[in-house]
C-alpha positions as CSV (number, residue, x, y, z in Angstrom):
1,X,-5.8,84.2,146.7
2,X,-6.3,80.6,145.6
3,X,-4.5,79.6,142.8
4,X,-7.8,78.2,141.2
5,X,-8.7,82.0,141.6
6,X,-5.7,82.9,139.9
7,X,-6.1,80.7,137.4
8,X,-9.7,81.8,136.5
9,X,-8.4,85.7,137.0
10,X,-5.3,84.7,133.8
11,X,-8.7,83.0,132.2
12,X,-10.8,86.9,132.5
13,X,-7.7,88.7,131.6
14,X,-7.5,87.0,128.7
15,X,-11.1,87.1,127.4
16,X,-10.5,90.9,128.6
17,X,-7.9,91.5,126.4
18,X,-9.6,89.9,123.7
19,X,-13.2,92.0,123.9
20,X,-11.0,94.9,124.4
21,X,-9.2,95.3,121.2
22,X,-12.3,94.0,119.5
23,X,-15.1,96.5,121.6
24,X,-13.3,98.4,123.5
25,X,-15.1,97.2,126.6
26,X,-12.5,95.2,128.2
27,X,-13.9,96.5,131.9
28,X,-17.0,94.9,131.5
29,X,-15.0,91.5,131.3
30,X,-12.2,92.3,134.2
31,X,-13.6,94.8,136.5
32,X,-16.4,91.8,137.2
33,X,-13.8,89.3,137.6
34,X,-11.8,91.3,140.3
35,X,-15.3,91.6,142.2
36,X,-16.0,88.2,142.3
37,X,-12.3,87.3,143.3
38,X,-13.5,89.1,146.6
39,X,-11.5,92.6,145.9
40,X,-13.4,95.7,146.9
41,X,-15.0,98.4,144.2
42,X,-12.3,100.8,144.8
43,X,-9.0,98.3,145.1
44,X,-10.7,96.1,141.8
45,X,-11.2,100.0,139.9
46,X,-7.3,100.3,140.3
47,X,-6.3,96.7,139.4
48,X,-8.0,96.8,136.8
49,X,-6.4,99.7,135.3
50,X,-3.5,98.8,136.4
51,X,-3.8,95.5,135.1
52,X,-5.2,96.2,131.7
53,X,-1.9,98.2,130.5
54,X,-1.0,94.7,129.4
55,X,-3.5,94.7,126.6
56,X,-1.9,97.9,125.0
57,X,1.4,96.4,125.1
58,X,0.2,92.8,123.5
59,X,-1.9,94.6,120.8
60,X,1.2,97.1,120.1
61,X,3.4,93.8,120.0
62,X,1.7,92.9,117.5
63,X,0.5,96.2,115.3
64,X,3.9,97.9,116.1
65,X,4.4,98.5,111.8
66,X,0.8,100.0,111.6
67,X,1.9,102.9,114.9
68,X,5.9,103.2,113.1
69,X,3.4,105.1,110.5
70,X,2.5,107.9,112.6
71,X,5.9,109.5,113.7
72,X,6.2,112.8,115.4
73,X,1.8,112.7,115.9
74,X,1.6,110.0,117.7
75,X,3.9,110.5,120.1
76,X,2.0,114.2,120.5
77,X,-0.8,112.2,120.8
78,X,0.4,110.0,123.3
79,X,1.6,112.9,125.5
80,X,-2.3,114.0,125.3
81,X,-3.1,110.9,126.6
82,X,-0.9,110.4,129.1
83,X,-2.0,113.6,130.6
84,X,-5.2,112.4,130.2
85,X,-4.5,109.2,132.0
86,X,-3.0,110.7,135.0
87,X,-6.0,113.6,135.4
88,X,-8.1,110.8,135.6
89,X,-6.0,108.9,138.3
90,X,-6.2,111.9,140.4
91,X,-9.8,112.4,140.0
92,X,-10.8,108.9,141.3
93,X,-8.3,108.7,144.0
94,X,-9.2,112.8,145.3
95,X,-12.6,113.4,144.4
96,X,-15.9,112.1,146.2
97,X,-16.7,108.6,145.0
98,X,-19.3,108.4,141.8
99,X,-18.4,112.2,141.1
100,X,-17.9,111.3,137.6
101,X,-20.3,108.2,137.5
102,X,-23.0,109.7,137.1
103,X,-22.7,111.2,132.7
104,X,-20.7,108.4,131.9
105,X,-23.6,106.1,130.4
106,X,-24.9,108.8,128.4
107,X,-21.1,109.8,127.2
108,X,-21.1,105.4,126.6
109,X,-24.4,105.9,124.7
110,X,-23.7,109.3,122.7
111,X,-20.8,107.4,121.4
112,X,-22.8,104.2,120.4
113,X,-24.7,105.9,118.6
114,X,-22.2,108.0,116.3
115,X,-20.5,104.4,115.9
116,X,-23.8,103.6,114.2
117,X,-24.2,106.7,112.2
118,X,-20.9,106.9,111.2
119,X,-21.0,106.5,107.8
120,X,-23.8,109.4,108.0
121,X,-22.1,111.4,109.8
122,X,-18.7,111.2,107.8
123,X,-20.7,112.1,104.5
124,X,-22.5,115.3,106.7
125,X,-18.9,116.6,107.4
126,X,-17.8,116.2,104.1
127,X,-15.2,113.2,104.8
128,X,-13.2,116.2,106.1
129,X,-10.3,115.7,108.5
130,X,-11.0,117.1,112.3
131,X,-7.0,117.6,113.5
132,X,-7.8,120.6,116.2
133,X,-10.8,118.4,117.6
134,X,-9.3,114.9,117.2
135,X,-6.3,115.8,120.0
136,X,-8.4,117.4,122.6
137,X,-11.1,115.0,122.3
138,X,-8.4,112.4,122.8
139,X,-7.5,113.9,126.2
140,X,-10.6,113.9,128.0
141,X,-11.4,110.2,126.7
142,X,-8.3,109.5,128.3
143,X,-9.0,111.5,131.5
144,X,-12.2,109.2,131.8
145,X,-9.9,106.1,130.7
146,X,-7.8,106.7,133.7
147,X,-10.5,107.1,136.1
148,X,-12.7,104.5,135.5
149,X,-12.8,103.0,131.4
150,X,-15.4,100.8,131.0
151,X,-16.3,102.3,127.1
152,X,-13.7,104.2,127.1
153,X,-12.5,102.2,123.9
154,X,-15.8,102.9,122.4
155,X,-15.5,106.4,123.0
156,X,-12.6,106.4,121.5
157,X,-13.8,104.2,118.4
158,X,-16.2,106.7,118.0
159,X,-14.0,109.8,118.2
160,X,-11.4,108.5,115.5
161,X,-13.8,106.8,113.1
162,X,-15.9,110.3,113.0
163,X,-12.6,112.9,112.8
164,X,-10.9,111.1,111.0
165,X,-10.4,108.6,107.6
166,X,-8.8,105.8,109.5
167,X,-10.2,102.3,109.2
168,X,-11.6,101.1,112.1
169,X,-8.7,98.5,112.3
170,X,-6.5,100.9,112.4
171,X,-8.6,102.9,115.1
172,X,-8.6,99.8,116.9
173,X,-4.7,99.4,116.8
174,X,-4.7,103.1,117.7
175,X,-7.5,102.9,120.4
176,X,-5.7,100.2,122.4
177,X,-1.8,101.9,121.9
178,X,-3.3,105.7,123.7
179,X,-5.7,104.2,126.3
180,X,-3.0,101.7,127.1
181,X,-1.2,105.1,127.7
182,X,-3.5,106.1,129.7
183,X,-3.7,103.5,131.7
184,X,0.4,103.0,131.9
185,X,0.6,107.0,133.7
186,X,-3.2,105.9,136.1
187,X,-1.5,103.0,136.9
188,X,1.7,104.5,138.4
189,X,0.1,106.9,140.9
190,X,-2.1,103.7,141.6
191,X,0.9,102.3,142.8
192,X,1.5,104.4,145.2
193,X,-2.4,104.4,147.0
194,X,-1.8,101.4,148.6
195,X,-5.0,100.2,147.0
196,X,-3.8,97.9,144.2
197,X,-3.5,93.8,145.0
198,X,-0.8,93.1,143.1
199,X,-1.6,89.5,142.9
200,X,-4.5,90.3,141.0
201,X,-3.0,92.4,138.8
202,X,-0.5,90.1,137.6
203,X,-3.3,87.2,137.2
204,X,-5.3,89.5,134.5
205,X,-2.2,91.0,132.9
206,X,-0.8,87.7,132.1
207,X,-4.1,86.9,130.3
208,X,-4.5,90.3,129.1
209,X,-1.4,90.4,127.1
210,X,-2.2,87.1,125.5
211,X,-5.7,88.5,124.2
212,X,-4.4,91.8,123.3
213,X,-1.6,90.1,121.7
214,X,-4.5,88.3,119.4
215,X,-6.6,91.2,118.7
216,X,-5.4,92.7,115.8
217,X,-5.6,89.4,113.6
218,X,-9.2,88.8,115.3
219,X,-10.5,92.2,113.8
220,X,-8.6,92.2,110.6
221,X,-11.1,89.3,109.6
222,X,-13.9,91.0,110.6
223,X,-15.7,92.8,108.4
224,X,-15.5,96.7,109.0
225,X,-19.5,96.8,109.1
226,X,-20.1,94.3,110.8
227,X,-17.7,95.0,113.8
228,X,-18.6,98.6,114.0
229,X,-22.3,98.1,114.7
230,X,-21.7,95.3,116.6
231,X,-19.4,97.5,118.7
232,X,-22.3,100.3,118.2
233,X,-24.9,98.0,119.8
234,X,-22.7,96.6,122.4
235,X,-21.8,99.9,123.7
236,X,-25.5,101.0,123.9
237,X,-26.2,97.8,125.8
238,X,-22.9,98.8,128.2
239,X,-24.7,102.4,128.7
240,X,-28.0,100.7,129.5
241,X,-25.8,98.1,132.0
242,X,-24.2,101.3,133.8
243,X,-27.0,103.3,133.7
244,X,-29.0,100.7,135.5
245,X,-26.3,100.1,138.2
């Protein structure tokens, strides 16, 4: 690797990190990058994940007062995810390639589009609180987060904004601390596949941490409405994208 490629990698990570907090689809931004740095579909599916542990860990750098609130559930929740997270490592690295390819734009798209509703949808339940759903819901989004990811965030955006009364801030803060989870457990049986180019991976964490890390403020500004069906049409236009490919 060049350091010009390097450079440009740090660049992608960071832009990464950034649309990840903010969308959730911080994939469509890195996995791209590690393709056109010459890195194989397989190898660039692991760096990336590994990689992109580092926008968890800027974000939570940053929004560590907002998870001190949670206590005892969140580290229940993070357990979920973790298990989640390594499920999904196993099922990329054991099971026939594009097993698992083939529902994920129409899990992208279902999501989108309770994003978009979810002020209709919240009102239809009631504004009740989902706490039995919420969890297990929580595990398989990670399962896919460690397999693959691109939406995951979305997903999850989805999940807590409809089961829940959280702002979407707060789902944000939430959505980048269990998927970075996630990630954290996929990327140490990555590790050990002999697959990841570690080179790589450093270049986009560098820059992912740095755009994580600047996340939280970014959305804060945002208006709620505004960013959730912006997310909600940017996650339909990610299904059509992975649908098409």
């Amino acid at each position: 690797m060049t350091l010009l490629e390097f450079g440009l990698l740090v660049v992608a990570g960071f832009f990464a990190g950034l649309v990840g907090f903010v969308t959730g689809m911080a994939s469509l931004v890195s996995y791209p990058a590690l393709l056109a740095a010459g890195l194989p579909p397989v190898a660039a599916n692991v760096t990336n994940t590994v990689a992109m542990v580092a926008v968890g860990v800027g974000a939570t750098t940053n929004a560590s007062s907002e998870l001190a609130k949670d206590g005892k559930q969140l580290v229940r929740f993070a357990i979920y995810s973790g298990l989640g997270g390594l499920i999904g490592a196993a099922v990329l690295l054991l099971a026939p390639p594009g097993s698992f390819e083939v529902v994920v734009p129409f899990l992208v798209a279902f999501a989108a589009v309770a994003l978009l509703l979810q002020p209709k949808l919240r009102k239809m339940s009631g504004h009740r609180e989902f706490p039995t759903l919420y969890p297990i819901a929580l595990f398989f989004v990670a399962i896919y987060g460690g397999y693959f990811g691109a939406g995951a965030g979305v997903i999850f955006l989805a999940l807590a904004l409809v089961c829940t009364s959280d702002s979407i801030w707060r789902a944000s803060v939430l959505k980048s601390f269990f998927l970075g989870v996630a990630n954290l457990v996929a990327a140490v049986i990555f590790a050990f596949s002999g697959e990841v180019n570690w080179l790589a991976a450093l270049a986009l964490a560098l820059g992912a941490f740095a755009g994580g890390y600047c996340g939280p403020p970014v959305v804060k500004v945002i208006p709620p409405t505004v960013l959730r069906i912006a997310v909600g049409i940017c996650g339909l236009g990610l299904a059509a994208w992975l649908l098409w490919k």
